[in-house]
MIGU-783052 format. One record per residue (C-alpha): x, z negated, y negated. Coordinates in steps of 0.2 Angstrom, whole numbers, plus 2048, in hexadecimal, padded with zeros to 3 digits. Layout:
BEGIN
XZY;...
//
This chain:
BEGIN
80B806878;7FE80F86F;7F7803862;7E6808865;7E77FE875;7E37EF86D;7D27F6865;7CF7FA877;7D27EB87E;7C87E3871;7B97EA876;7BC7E5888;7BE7D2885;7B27CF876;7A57DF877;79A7D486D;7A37CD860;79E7D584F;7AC7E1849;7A57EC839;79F7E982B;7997F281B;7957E5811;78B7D6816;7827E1827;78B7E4836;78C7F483B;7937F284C;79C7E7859;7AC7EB862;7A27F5870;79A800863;7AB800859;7B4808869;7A581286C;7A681A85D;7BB81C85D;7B782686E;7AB831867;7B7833858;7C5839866;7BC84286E;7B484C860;7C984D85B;7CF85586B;7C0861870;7B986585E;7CA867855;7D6869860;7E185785D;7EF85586A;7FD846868;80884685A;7FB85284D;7FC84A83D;7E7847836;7E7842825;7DA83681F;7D5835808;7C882D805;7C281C800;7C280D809;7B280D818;7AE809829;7B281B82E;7C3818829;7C780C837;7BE815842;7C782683E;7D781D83E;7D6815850;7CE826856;7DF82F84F;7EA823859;7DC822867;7E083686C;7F6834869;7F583A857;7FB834846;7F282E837;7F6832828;7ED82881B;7ED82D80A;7EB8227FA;7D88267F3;7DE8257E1;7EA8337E0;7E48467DA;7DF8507E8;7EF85C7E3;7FB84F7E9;7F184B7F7;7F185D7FC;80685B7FB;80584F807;7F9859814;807866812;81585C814;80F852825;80686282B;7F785C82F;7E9861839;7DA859832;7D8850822;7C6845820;7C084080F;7B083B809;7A484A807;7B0856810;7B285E800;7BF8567F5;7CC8667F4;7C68767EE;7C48847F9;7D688D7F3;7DF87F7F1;7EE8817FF;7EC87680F;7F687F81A;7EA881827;7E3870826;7D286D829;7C886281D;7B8858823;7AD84C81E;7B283A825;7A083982F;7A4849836;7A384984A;79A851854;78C84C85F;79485786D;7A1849871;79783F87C;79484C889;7A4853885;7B3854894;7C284D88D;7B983988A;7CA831885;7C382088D;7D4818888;7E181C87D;7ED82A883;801821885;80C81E878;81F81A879;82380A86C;82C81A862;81F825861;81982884E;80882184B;807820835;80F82C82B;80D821818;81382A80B;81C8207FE;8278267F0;8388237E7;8418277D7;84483B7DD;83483D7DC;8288477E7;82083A7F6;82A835808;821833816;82582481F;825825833;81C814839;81C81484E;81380B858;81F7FB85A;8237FC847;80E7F9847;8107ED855;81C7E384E;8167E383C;8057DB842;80F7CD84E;8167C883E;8077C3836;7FF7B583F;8117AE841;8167AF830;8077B2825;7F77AB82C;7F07AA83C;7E17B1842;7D37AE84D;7C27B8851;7B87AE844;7C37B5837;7BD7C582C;7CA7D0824;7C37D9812;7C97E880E;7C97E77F9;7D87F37F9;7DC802800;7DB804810;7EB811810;7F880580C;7F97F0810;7E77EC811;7E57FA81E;7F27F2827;7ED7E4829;7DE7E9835;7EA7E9844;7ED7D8845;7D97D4843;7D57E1852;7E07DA85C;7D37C885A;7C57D0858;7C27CB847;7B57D383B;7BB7E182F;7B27E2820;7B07EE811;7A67EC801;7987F57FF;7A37FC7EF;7B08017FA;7BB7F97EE;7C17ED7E5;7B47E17DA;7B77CF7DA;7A67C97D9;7A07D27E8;7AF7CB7F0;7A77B87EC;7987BE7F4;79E7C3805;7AA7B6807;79C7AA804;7907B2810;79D7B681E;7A97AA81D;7BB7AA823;7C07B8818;7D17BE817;7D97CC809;7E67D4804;7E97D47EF;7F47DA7E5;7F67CD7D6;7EE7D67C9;7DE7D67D6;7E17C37D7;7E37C17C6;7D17C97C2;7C97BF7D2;7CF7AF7C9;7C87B57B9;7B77BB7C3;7B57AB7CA;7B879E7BB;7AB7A77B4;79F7A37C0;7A57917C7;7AC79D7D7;7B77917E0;7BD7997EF;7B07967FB;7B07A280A;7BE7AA808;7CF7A3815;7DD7AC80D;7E47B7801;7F47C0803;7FB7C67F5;80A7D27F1;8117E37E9;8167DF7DC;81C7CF7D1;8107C17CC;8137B77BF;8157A37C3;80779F7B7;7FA7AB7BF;7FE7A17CE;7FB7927C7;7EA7967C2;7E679E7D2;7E978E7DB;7E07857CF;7D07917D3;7D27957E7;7DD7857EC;7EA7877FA;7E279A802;7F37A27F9;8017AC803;80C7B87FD;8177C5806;8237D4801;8267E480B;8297F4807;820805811;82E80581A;82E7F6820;81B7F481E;8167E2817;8257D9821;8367D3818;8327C3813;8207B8810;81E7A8805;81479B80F;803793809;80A78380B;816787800;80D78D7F4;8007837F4;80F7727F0;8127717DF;8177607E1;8267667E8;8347647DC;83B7757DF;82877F7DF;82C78A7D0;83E7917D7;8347937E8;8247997E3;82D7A67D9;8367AF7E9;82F7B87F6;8307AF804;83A7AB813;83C7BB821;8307C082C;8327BA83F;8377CC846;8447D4834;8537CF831;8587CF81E;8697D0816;86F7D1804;87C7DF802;8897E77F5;88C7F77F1;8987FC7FF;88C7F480B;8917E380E;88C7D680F;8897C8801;8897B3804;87A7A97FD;8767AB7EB;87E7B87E8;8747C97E0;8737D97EA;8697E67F2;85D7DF800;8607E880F;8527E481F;8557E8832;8467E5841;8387ED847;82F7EE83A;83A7FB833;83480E834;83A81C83D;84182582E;838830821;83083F827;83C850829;84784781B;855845823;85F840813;85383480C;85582D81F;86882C81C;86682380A;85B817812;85E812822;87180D824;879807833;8697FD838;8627F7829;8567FE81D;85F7FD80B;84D7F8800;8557FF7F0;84C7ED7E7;8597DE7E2;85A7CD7E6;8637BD7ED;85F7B27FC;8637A07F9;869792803;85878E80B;8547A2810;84A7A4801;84B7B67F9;8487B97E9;8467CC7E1;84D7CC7D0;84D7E17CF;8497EF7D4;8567FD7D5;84A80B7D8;83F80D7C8;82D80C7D3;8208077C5;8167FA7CD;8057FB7C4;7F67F07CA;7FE7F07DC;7FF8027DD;81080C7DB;8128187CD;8248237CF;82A8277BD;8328387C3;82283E7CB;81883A7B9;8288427B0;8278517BA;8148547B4;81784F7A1;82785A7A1;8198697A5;811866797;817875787;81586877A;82385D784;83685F780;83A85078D;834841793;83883079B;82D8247A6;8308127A5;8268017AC;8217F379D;81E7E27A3;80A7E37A3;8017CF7A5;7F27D87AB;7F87E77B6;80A7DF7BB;8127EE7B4;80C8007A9;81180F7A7;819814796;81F826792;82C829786;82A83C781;835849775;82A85676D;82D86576C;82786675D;823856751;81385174E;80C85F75C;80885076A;7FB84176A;7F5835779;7E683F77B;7EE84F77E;7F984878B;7ED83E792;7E184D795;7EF85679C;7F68497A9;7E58447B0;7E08577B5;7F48577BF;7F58467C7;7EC8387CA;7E582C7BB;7ED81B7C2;7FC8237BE;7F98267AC;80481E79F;7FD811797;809814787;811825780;820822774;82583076B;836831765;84284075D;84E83C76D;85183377C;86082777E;86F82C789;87D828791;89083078F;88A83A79F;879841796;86F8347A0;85F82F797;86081B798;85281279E;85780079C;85B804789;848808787;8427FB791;84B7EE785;8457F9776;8327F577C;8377E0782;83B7E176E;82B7E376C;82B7F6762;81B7FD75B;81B80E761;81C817755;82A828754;83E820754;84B82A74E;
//
């Protein structure tokens, strides 16, 4: 089943319910929102030549345009491939390369410069398309078939290795992902308005299925970003408002809205997740919002879905086991399966620590023309998360590690290697190592441990100005140590934990021997 039916059928049952939003105004209902996927598809197929399975790529910030480009993608049997806005247009040129695609949108249609290699792919400005359409033969009226297999996302994630994977999201993995949410996270109804306060390329994007399928509202800031008091405002003039957050967003919405007496009006429910929050931020986020609060864990390749934490739960801190509780993730999702496994793969009784492995639906296809990542990852049915953890008696997991070294840094993932790799470039650098430091604002940041070449040759600055013109600046360490050498094991392995327990001690920074 192609997901896009479910726009289409939205505009047959509920023409008239309001569907966009760009701030406070409507800018059209579910008949106009079809209308404008159609002309979108059609300006695909007879403008650029989109047939079924062509990737079109999609970097720019979160808009109207972007749901409407998206459904017009699967509308005509193609894939999206969605693109985090805050990374450097040279990594997002990587990715056009790597998923072949046809077509990339951005905002402005000039975001790469004219020699930088795009492989044949086309670069157009998101309100590109074409007043041909309307009078043009192939109208595209409904969505063209798709099998429950077919690949519909191609998100590109990373791990430890360090250039990005693509991960193949079908149809059914779409499907079943946005079943999952009204059993298991919050139900949903066509009174209810999803905000899209972070990008649209990962979760919060996601969550747009579900809403569709209801005929809720859909709702960007007038920002296109993230700004908690603009949040306060529409929630309080549109009501109903759901979000996705990732905890340093709620931690600054709670700040936001003690400041001004802000206590949650408007909004229904705040999902939050990607990366760990810390008991006492919860606390004073129920003290602020009250009992709106759920949290899930998932992973890209099993996009939002292993396990969610119930409001309810949350909300019960009279209950006499609220801290041990509120501290896990959650209970699985209706349609995964999740086991705890040991090294050799098997698995391990109740309490007891090992890798968390996930089977269902939900689970991707395999990573794009990475066949040995696909091996690595998805073994004999389950999808091996590389994070850490324990399920206890009552079905509760709780992460207590991640093997993989992802830096998770105001809800956005940073991937030591890549960072390495651009700091190793630099002449100045003998070597280098990236590691996360527990962060209360940002959840984790990125500290580089760096050898000179030379001592005395390399400041912050210098580094700085180097990393920002090579990647993006989200990814920027936070902290540079400088030290004579880097700590190794007996097989001339640089060891991580041994400088994350040099900077729990609390060390100044300053050059170690």
């Amino acid at each position: 089943m192609n997901i896009a039916n479910w726009l289409n059928d939205a505009g047959l049952r509920c023409p008239e319910r309001p569907a966009l939003f760009e701030g406070q105004r409507q800018v059209a209902n579910y008949a106009s929102f079809v209308a404008l996927v159609r002309h979108r598809a059609a300006y695909l197929v007879n403008e650029q030549g989109i047939v079924p399975g062509d990737r079109v790529a999609l970097f720019m910030k979160n808009c109207c345009e972007y749901l409407e480009l998206l459904y017009a993608v699967w509308w005509v049997g193609a894939v999206a491939v969605p693109i985090n806005c805050k990374l450097h247009p040279v990594e997002a040129g990587w990715i056009v390369e790597n998923a072949e695609a046809r077509l990339i949108f951005t905002d402005g249609g000039q975001v790469f410069a004219p020699d930088t290699p795009l492989s044949g792919c086309r670069e157009l400005d998101r309100e590109d398309m074409g007043e041909f359409a309307s009078t043009a033969s192939t109208q595209l009226l409904t969505p063209w078939p798709r099998q429950a297999d077919d690949l519909a996302w191609l998100f590109y994630t990373s791990g430890t290795t360090g250039r990005s994977k693509g991960v193949m999201l079908s149809h059914g993995n779409l499907t079943a992902m946005s079943l999952c949410y009204p059993l298991d996270v919050d139900p949903v109804s066509a009174e209810d308005a999803v905000l899209y306060a972070a990008p649209m390329s990962h979760g919060a994007g996601l969550y747009n299925f579900i809403h569709v399928r209801r005929a809720a509202r859909h709702v960007v800031p007038e920002s296109r970003g993230f700004r908690a008091d603009e949040l306060f405002a529409l929630a309080s003039g549109l009501g109903n408002i759901s979000l996705f957050a990732a905890p340093t967003m709620l931690k600054r919405m709670v700040e936001q809205a003690r400041r001004q007496g802000y206590g949650g009006e408007g909004i229904k429910t705040i999902v939050y997740g990607g990366a760990p929050m810390y008991l006492a931020d919860l606390e004073d986020a129920l003290d602020t919002f009250g009992p709106r609060l759920v949290q899930i864990y998932g992973q890209g390749e099993s996009p939002m879905t292993i396990s969610a934490l119930s409001r309810e739960l949350i909300a019960d801190r009279q209950h006499p086991d609220w801290a041990l509780l509120a501290a896990s993730v959650g209970r699985a999702q209706s349609c995964v399966e999740i086991s705890i496994l040991d090294p050799g793969h098997l698995p391990l009784p109740s309490g007891r620590m090992g890798e968390i492995a996930v089977r269902g639906p939900t689970v991707m296809q395999g990573y794009w023309r990475n066949e040995a990542a696909t091996r690595q990852t998805l073994v004999e049915g389950w999808l091996l998360t590389g994070d850490v953890g324990f399920v206890d008696d009552a079905g509760y997991l709780t992460l207590t590690d991640r093997s993989k070294d992802v830096i998770i840094s105001g809800g956005c993932n940073v991937y030591p290697r890549e960072v390495e790799e651009v700091l190793a470039q630099h002449p100045g650098v003998f070597e280098v190592c990236v590691v996360g430091e527990p962060d209360a604002q940002w959840g984790e940041s990125v500290v580089a441990f760096v050898v000179a070449r030379m001592a005395g040759t390399l400041d912050e600055s210098s580094l700085n100005t180097w990393f920002i013109e090579r990647m993006a600046s989200f990814k920027k360490p936070k902290k540079y140590v400088f030290r004579s050498a880097l700590p190794r094991n007996s097989y001339g392995k640089v060891l991580k934990t041994e400088l994350r327990l040099w900077l729990k001690a609390g060390a100044d920074g300053t050059l170690v021997p």
